[in-house]
Structures are given as C-alpha cells and as structure tokens.
C-alpha positions in Angstrom: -8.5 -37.1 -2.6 -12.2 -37.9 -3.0 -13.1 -34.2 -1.6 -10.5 -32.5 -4.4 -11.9 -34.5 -7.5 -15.3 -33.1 -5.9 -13.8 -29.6 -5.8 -12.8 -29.5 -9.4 -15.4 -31.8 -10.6 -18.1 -29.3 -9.5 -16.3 -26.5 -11.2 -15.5 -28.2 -14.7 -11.4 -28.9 -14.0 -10.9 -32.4 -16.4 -8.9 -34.6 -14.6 -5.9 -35.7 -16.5 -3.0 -38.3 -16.4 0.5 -37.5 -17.6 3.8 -39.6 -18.3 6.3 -39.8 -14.6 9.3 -40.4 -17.0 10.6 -38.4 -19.4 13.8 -37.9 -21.5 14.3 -34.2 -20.3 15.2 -33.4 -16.6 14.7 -30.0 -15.3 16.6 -26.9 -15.8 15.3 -25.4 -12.4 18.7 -24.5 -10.9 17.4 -25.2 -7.1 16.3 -28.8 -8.2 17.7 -32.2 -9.3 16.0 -34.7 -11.3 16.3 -38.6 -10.0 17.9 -40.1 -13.0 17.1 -43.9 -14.5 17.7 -46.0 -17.8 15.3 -47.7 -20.5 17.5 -49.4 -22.9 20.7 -47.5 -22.6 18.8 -44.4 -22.8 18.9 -41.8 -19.9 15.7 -40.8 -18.9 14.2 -38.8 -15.5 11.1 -38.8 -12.9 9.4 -35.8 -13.0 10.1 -33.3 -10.9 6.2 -32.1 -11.5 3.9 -32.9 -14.3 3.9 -29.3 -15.7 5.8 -30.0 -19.1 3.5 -32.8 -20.0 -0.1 -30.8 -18.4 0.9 -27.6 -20.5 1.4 -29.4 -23.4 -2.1 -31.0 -23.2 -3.3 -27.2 -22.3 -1.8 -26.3 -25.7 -4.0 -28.8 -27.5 -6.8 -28.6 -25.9 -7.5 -25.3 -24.3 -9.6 -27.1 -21.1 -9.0 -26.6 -17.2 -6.8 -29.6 -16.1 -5.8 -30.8 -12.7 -3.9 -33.7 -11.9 -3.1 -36.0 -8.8 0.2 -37.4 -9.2 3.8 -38.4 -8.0 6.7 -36.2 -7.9 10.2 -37.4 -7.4 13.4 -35.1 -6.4 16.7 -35.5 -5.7 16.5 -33.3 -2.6 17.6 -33.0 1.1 15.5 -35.8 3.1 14.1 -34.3 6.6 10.7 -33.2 8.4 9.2 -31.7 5.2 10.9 -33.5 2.5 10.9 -36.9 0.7 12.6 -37.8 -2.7 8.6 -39.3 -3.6 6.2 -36.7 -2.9 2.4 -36.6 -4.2 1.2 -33.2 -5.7 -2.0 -31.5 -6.8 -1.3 -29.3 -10.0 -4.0 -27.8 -11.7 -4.2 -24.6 -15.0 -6.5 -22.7 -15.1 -7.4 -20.6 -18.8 -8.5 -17.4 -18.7 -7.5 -17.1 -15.0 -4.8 -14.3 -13.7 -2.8 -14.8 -10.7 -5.2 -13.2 -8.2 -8.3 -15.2 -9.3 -5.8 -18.9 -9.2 -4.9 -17.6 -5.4 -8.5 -17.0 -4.8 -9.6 -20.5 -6.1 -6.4 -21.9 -3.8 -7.9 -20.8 -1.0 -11.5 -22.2 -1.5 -10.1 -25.8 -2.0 -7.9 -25.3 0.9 -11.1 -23.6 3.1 -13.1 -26.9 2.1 -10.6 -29.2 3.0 -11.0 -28.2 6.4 -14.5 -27.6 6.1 -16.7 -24.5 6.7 -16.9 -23.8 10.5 -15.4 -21.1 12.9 -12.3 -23.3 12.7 -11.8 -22.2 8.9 -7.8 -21.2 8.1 -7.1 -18.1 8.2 -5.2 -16.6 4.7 -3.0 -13.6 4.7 -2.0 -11.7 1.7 0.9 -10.1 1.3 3.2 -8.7 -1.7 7.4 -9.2 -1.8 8.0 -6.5 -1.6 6.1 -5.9 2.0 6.7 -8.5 3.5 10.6 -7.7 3.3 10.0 -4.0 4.1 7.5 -4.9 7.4 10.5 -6.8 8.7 13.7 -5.5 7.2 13.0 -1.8 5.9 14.1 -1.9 2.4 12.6 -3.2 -1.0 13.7 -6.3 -2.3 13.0 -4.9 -5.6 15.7 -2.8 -5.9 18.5 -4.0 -3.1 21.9 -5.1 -4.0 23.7 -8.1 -2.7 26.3 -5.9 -0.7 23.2 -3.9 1.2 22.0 -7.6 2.4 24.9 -8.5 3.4 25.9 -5.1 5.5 21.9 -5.4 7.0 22.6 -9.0 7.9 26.1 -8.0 9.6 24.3 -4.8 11.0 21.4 -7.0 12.3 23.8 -10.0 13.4 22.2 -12.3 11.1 23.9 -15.4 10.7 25.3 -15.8 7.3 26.0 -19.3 5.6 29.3 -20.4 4.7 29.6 -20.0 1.2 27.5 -16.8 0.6 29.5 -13.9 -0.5 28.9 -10.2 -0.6 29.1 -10.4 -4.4 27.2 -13.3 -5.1 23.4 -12.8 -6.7 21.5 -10.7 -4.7 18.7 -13.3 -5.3 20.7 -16.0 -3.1 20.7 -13.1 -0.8 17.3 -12.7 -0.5 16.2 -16.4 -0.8 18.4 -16.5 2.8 17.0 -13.1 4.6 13.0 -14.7 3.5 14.1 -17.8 5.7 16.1 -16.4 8.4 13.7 -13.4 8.8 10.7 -13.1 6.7 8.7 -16.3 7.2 9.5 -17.1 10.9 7.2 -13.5 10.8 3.7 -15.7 9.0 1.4 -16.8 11.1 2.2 -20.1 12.6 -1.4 -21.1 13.0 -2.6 -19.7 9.4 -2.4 -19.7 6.0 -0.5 -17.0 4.1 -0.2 -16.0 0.3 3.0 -14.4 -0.7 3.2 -13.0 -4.1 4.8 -10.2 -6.9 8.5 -11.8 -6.7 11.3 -10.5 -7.8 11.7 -10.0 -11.8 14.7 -12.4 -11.9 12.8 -15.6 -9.9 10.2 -15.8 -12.7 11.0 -19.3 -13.3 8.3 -19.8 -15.6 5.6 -16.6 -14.8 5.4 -13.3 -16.5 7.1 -10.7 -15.4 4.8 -7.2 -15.5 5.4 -3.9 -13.9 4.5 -3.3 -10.4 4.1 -1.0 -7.6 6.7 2.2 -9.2 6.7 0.6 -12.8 9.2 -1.9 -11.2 9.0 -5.3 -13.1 7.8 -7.8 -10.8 7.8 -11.8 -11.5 3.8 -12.7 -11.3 3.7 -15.6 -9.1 2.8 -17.2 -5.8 3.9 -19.2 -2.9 1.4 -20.5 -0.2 2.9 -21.3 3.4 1.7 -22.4 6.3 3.5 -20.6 9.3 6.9 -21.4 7.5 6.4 -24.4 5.5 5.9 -23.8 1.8 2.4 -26.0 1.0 1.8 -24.1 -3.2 3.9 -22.1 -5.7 1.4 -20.9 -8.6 2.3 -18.8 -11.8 0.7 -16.5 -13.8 2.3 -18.8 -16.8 4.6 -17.6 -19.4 3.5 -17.9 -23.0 6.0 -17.1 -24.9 8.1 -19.7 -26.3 11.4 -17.6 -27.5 11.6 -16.5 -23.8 11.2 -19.6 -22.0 13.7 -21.3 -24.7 15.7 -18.0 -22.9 15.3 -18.9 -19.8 15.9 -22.6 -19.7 19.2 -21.5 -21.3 20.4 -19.0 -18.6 19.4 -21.5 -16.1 21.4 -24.5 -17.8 24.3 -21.9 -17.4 23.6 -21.4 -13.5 23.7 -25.2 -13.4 27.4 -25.4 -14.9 28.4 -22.1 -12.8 27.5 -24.2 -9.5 29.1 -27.1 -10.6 25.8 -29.1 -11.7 25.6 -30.5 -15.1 23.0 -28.5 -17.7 19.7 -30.4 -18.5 18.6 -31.6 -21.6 15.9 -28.8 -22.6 12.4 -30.0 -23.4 11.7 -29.5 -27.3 8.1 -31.0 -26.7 7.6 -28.3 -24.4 8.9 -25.6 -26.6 7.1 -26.8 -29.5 3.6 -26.7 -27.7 4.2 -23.2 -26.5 4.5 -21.8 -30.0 1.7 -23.9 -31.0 -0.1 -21.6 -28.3 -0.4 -22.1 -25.1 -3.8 -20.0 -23.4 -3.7 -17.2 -21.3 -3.8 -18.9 -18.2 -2.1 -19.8 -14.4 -1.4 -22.5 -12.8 -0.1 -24.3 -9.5 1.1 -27.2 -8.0 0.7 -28.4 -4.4 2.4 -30.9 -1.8 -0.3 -32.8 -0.7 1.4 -34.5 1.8 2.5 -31.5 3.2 -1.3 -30.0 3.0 -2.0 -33.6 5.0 0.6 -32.4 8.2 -1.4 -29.0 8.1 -4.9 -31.3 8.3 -3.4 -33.7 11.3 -1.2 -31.3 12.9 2.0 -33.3 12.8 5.0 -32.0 11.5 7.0 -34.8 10.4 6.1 -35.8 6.3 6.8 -39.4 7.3 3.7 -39.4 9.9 1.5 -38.7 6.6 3.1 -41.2 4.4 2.3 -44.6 4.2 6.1 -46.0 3.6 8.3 -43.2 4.6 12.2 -43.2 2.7 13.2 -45.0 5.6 10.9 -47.4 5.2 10.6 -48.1 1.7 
C-alpha cells in the first residue's frame, strides 16, 4: 500500500475516500450486492466504489484513486471472498491505451525493476478468440459456438442452450479455451470486447468498422487481477443500459436493482473524458507471493472471520 500511494502520489492521483453503503445495489447482471438495514431501510455494500468516485470526478475534474473494501455476494473459492480490497483509480484526459499503459507501470514497480520484471502481453478480442478458435467473436452467433464446441468436444455446461446469448457463449469458450492459452508465468492485457459487454465503456468502431466495447481486463495466466474502461459519458445511455440489465436480472430469475439517480445526475452534470479501473489487490498480492489460494493473502479468511 505504501508503494501505490507513492505511485500515484508522484504522478498527481488525489487520494480519495468514498461511502461502503449505499441505498442502490448494482445492476451488473453477473454480480450480487450483500444486502443490510439502517432503520428499516434496505441499503447495500458496494460492490466497487465507482458510483461514488465518478461522481466526485463529475465535481471536480481531478485524477482520483482509492484503496478500499469491496463486498460481493459471490461464489467463495481459491480466488474469491465475499470482502475483497481493491485499487480503483480515473484518470481525465486518458483513453484506454494510455490507462493500460499506466496499469502496467504500477504493476512493473510492484515487483520492482530487475530482469525478473513481469512480462505483459497485448492482445485484442477479437485475436485472441481467432489464435485459438478460428472465427471472430465479433460477429459469431450462439449456434456457431455451440456446433465449434460439439465439433471440438468442448464440454458444455448444463443449462447453456444453442439459443441462448451468444455472449454467455463466449464468456464460456474465453474460460474453457482462451485463457488456459495466457501465459501462466506473465501478465496479459486483453482488450476491444464485444459491443454488447460494454457495461459501462464506449463502444467505438473497430478493426472492419465493427463496434467494439472499449475496455480492458488484466490476467495473470488465467486469473483476472484488473478490468478498466474507457468510461461512458453519456447519461441517457447508461440510464439505458442499467435498464436492459435490470431486465436480464428478472429474465434469470434475480430481482432488478434500484438504479442510482446520484449517479445519473452527476453524469449529465458532466462527467470528463476519461478511463478508469479497478483492481483486486489481494489477488495482485498471490501474484507477488506466489500462492494461489486468496485466503494465504488475507489476514482473516471467510472461514475464519
């Protein structure tokens, strides 16, 4: 922690601190808030801090960065804990190239600058799925993923259908196929997603005018470490968004989330032209010890607690 306050103090990144609870939960289909009460009112723990940093970005245009704790109601196993502590920091004025670029500095100087330094890959979607499974994820359909994964004896999990969203489809071949394919001793940047898993980036044309989402993940062989966005500034289409997610929610048989207004409201106030990221520090911590079990790196694992 001391060396990443160095990091960003040296380049001008204002630390900041940010409510855990909130009255809104998340809208992220993939994630479940942990619910509580304050008098007989439902409130959450953040899932990240990104609501409440954006909004202070609205106000007051600076580079912010923040050390904090997470909280999910998630599966519990060698990389996962329901209380997590992550690095998030937005950067105005930055595009998704330069953010990645800054990633990989803080991570090179947490291991320090010898012939030992990480190694960092970088590799688009859309590559990475045709260096391993020979067509674009771009343009694929849900029935050609599942033909390639019968073709290519690729188990298929109970539950996935030949009609279901292609993007379940590809969030499946990425794990089965795609990552066990990184470098299991390095670092490697995967970028350009697919249009519909912008979550909260831009989505911009890519290679063949295609619309690509502009964002990020980091990994480590397989394990996932970042996930950065070139951030979406435009409040009418997040509003969007958060509304087609709430309906993914009810189609899976979640309940919809109570959307944010404070967030809305500070995106049309204006938010800057800027990315962002967040990062599992405890999972950066395995990387730095080489274990590969979260509860070696925590001081009071779930079991524990």
């Amino acid at each position: 922690m001391k060396k990443i306050r160095a990091f960003f103090d040296a380049r001008g990144v204002i630390e900041v601190e940010t409510p855990l609870i909130s009255r809104y939960s998340t809208t992220d289909p993939h994630l479940d808030s942990l619910a509580t009460r304050f008098r007989e009112q439902d409130c959450y723990l953040n899932t990240s801090p990104e609501y409440a940093m954006k909004r202070l970005l609205a106000q007051w245009q600076q580079p912010i960065y923040q050390i904090c704790k997470a909280f999910r109601d998630d599966e519990l196993g060698p990389n996962h804990n329901p209380e997590f502590t992550m690095l998030e920091w937005y950067r105005p004025g930055y595009d998704m190239l330069q953010l990645m670029a800054e990633v990989a500095d803080l991570v090179g100087s947490l291991f320090g600058r010898s012939d030992a330094d990480p190694l960092f890959e970088y590799l688009s979607y859309q590559q990475a799925f045709e260096d391993v499974t020979g067509f674009d994820p771009h343009q694929v359909t849900a029935k050609q993923c599942y033909n390639y994964s019968v073709d290519n004896h690729v188990e298929v999990p109970q539950g996935l259908r030949p009609e279901d969203d292609v993007n379940h489809w590809l969030d499946w071949l990425l794990t089965q196929l795609v990552l066990p394919t990184f470098d299991n001793r390095g670092f490697t940047f995967l970028y350009d997603y697919p249009a519909a898993q912008c979550a909260l980036a831009k989505v911009e044309p890519g290679p063949g005018s295609l619309p690509v989402a502009k964002r990020f993940e980091l990994f480590y062989g397989e394990v996932e470490l970042a996930n950065g966005f070139y951030e979406l500034t435009d409040a009418d289409e997040q509003l969007n968004r958060f509304r087609r997610e709430n309906e993914k929610r009810l189609s899976a048989g979640r309940e919809a989330s109570k959307i944010d207004e404070n967030f809305i409201d500070a995106l049309r106030c204006g938010l800057p032209d800027c990315s962002g990221v967040a990062m599992g520090l405890d999972r950066l911590m395995m990387v730095l010890t080489g274990t590969a079990c979260i509860d070696q790196v925590l001081s009071f694992a779930w079991d524990c607690s």
